[in-house]
N, C-alpha and C positions, 0 to 999 in steps of 0.2 A: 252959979252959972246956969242960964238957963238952958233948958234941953230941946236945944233948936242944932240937931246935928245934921246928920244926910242923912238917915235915916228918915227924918218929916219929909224930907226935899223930895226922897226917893217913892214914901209913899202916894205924894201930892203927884210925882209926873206919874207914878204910876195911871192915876187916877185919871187924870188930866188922857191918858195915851187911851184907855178902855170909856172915858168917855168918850173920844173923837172915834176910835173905830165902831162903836154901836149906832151913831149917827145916820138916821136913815138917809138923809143925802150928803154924794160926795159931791164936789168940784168936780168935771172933766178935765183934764189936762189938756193943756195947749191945743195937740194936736188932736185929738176928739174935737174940742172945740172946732176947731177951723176943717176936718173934714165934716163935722156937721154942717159947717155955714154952706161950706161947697156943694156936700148932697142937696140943700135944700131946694138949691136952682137945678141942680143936675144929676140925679139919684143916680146909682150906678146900680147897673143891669146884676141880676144873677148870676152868678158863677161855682159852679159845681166847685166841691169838696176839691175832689182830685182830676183835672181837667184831661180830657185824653187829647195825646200831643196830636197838633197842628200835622193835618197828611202833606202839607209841603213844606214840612219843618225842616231842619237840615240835612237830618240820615237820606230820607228821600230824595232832596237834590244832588246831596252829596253822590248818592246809589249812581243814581240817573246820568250828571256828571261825567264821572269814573265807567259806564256804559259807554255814553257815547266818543269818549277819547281812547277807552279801547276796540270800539269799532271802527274809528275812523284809522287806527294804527293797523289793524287787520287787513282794512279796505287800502291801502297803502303799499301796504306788503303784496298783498296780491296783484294789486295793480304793478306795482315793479316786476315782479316775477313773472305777471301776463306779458310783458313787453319786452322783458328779457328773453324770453322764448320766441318772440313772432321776431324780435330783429337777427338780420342776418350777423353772425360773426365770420 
């Protein structure tokens, strides 16, 4: 019987696996491919590591928001309270 077991099988994909990762070029994948095609008409600008948030990102509006509906409830109340006092009962 010849000695052709998995053993050969296993050292050939070995081989076969440590050839292809030494391979000085890979393929890109799909998507490498297609944002290169993209950058090459429209490169995309720099962008810092860790971007500092947007000053009229949501906390801000949110802040601002939440401000002006509790001055407007203040300005409400005092207003009632001014007119409750000047009319005659």
């Amino acid at each position: 019987m010849p000695k052709h077991d998995h053993d050969d099988d296993d050292q050939e994909r070995e081989y076969d696996l440590r050839w292809a990762d030494s391979a000085e070029h890979k393929e890109p994948s799909a998507r490498a491919r297609m944002l290169a095609a993209r950058w090459k008409d429209n490169p995309p600008g720099p962008v810092p590591f860790r971007a500092d948030p947007d000053p009229s990102g949501p906390r801000r509006s949110s802040w601002v928001s939440t401000t002006v509906v509790l001055g407007c409830v203040v300005l409400v109340i005092v207003l009632l309270g001014y007119l409750n006092t000047r009319s005659p009962h």
